[in-house]
C-alpha positions as CSV (number, residue, x, y, z in Angstrom):
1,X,-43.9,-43.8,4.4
2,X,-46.0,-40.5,4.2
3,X,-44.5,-38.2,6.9
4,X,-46.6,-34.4,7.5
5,X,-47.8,-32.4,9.8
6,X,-51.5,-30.7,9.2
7,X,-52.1,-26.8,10.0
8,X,-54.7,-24.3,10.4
9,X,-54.3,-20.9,8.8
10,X,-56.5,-18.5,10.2
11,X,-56.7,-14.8,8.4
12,X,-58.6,-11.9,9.6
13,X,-58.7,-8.0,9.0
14,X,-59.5,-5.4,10.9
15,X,-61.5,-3.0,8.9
16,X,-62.6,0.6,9.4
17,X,-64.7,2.7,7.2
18,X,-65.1,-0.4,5.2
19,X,-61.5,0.0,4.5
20,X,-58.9,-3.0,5.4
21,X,-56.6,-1.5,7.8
22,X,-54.9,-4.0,9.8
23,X,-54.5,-7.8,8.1
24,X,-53.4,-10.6,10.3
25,X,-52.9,-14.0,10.1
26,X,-51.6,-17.5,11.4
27,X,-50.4,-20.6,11.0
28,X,-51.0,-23.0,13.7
29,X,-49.6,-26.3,13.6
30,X,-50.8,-29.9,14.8
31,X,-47.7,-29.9,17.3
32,X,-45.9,-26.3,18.5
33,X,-46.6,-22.8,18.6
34,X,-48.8,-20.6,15.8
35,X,-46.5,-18.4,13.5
36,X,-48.1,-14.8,13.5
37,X,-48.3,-12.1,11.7
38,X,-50.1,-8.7,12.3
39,X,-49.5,-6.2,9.0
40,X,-50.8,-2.6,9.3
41,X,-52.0,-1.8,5.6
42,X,-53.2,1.6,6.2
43,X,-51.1,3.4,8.8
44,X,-53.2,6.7,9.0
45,X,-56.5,4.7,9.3
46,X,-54.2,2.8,12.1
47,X,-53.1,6.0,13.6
48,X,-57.0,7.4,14.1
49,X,-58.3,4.0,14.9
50,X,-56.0,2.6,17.2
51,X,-58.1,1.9,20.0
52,X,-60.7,-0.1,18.0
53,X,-57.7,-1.4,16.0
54,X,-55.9,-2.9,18.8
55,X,-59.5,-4.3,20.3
56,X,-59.7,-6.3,16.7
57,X,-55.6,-7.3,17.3
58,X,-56.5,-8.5,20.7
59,X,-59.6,-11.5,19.4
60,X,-57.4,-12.3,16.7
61,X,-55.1,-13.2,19.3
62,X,-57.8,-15.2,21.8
63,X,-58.6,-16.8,18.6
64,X,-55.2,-17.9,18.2
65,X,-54.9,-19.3,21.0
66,X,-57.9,-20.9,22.0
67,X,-56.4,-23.0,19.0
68,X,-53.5,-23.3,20.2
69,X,-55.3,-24.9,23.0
70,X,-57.3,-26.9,21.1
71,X,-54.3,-28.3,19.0
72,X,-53.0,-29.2,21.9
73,X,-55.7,-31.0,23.7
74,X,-56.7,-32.5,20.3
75,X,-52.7,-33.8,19.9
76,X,-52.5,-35.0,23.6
77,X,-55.4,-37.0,23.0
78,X,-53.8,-39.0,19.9
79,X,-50.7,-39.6,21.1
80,X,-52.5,-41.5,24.3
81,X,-54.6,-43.4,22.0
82,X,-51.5,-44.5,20.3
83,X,-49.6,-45.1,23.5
84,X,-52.6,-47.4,24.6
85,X,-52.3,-49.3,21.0
């Protein structure tokens, strides 16, 4: 029997002066809550940019969970299509 679960990764960056300041990413699984991760690669961009830095951190984060929402939606409609089999 083949047993898994299916994923979205979502990865974004928050870029200033064309330079990639802030990476972040997630992993968002078919059941549960998304794993995320927000990396500052460039701490003195960071440090002058924070406000438009923290704007970009903020979508990443409606992004992540209007998937979550989806996920969820999307899962609770399988499971009652199963439960109706």
């Amino acid at each position: 029997m083949l047993k898994g679960t299916i994923a979205t990764s979502m990865n974004f960056n928050s870029v200033i002066d064309g330079k990639l300041t802030v990476y972040m990413s997630a992993q968002i699984p078919e059941n549960g809550s998304a794993n995320t991760s927000i990396a500052v690669q460039d701490r003195e961009l960071y440090e002058a940019n924070k406000a438009e830095c923290r704007k970009d951190i903020e979508e990443f984060n409606k992004l992540v969970y209007a998937m979550e929402d989806k996920r969820v939606t999307e899962t609770k409609g399988v499971n009652e299509d199963e439960a109706e089999e």
